[in-house]
N, C-alpha and C positions, 0 to 999 in steps of 0.2 A: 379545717386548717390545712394549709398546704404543707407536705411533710418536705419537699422537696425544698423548700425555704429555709427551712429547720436544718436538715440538714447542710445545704451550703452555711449557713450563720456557723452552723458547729464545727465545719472544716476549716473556716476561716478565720472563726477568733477562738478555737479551743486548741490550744498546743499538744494540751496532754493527753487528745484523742490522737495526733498525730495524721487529719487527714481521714484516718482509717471510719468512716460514717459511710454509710447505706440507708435504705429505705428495705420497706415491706409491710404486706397487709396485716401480720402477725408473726409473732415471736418465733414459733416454729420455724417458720421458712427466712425468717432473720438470721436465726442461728444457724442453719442451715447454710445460706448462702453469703449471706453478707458478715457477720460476725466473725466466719473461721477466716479470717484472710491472715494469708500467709507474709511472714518476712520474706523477702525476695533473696536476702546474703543467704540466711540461716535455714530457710524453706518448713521453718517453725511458726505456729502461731503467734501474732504478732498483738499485744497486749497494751493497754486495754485498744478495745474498737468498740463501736457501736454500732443500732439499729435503730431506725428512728420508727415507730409504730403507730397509726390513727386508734386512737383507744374507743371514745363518746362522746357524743353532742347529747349538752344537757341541756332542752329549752323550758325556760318561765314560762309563765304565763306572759298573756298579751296584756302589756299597760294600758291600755285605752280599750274600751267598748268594743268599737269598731275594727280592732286587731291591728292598727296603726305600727305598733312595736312591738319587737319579741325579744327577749336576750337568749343566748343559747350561749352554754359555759362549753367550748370545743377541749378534747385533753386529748395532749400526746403522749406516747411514752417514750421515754431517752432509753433501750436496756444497753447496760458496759457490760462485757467480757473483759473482767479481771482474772491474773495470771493467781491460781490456789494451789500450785503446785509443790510451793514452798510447804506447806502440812496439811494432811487429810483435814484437819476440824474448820481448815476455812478463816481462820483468825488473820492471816496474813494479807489474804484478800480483802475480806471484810473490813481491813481497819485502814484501807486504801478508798473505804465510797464517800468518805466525810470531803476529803479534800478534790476526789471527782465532783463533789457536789457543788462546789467554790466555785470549780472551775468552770461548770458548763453556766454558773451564775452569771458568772462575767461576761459570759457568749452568748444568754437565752434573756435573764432574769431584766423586765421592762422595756424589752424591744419589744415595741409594734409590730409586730407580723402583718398588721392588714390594717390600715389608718382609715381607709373607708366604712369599715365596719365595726372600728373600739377604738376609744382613745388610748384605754388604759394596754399597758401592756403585759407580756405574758409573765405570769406569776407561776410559784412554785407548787404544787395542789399534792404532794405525799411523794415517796418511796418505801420501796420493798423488793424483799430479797424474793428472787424467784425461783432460782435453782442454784443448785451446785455439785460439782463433782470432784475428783481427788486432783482435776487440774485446772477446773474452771469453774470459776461465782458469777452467775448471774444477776444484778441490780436494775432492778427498772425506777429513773426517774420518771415524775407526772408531771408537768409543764401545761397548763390551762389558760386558755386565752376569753374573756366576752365579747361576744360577735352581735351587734344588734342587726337585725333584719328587719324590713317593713313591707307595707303594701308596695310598694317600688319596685323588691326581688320577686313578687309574685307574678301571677297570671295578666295580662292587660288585652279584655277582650277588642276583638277587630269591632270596628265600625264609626258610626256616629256618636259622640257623645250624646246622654241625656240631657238637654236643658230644659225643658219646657213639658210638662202635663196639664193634661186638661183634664176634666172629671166629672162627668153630668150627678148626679146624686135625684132620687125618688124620694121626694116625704111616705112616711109611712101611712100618711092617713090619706085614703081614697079621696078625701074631698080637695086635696091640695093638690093633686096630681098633675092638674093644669097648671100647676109654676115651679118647674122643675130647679133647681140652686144650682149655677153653676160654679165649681174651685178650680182657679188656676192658679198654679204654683211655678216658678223656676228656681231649679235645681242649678245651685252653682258647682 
């Protein structure tokens, strides 16, 4: 899933993030670089922000024999930096993720991210708390999308197509050997 999509959707229709969204390959380097963003008046952390994260692609099995179709369950994670400064135990933070959760609904919950590859759109798949400190709570929303791929996205060797085989065939018994069977088939 493209996290970059993700992100503009949540700049643009999530108020309560304020803009403040980023990308990264994980949490660490989220927190790190894109999470601490400062107020520009107050040159304070500026509360909540987020980091949008490629989490795993979950693929089925192939619905057809021939591997025709595959679903693959793609999940991102939304983590907010909420302001926990108000008490060490985090309660104050914590009782602000219900109504982040609303809100990134209204921004994420049943958009299509990729109409070529699902109809259905992205669904909510879990949260959790991932960290906290005496000034900051960590929450990672899961946001999962199904992605069908087929023989299409694959490899498509160069050349000629196959249409046409021919196939001489030996009877097994020596005495028939003089009338060999011939099978031709075409391969559409």
């Amino acid at each position: 899933m493209d996290i970059s999509r993700v992100i503009g959707q949540l700049r643009r229709y999530c108020p309560e993030l304020g803009g403040r969204v980023g990308g990264a390959a994980d949490f660490e380097n989220g927190a790190e670089t894109v999470i601490t963003i400062n107020d520009p008046k107050t040159g304070k952390l500026a509360y909540p922000s987020a980091v949008v994260i490629p989490l795993e692609d979950e693929p089925g099995s192939n619905d057809l024999l021939d591997g025709n179709l595959q679903e693959v369950i793609e999940t991102i994670g939304v983590i907010v930096m909420f302001d926990a400064s108000a008490d060490r135990r985090g309660q104050a933070a914590v009782s602000q993720v219900e109504a982040m959760k609303y809100a990134m609904f209204r921004a994420l919950l049943s958009w299509v991210i990729d109409p070529e590859r699902g109809a259905r759109g992205l669904y909510y798949a879990g949260g959790e708390l991932l960290t906290f400190d005496r000034a900051r709570l960590f929450w990672m929303y899961r946001m999962s999308f199904d992605a069908t791929i087929s023989d299409a996205d694959g490899f498509i060797p160069r050349g000629d197509p196959l249409t046409n085989v021919t196939e001489t065939i030996q009877p097994d018994n020596p005495v028939d050997l003089a009338t060999p069977v011939v099978v031709e088939e075409t391969v559409c």
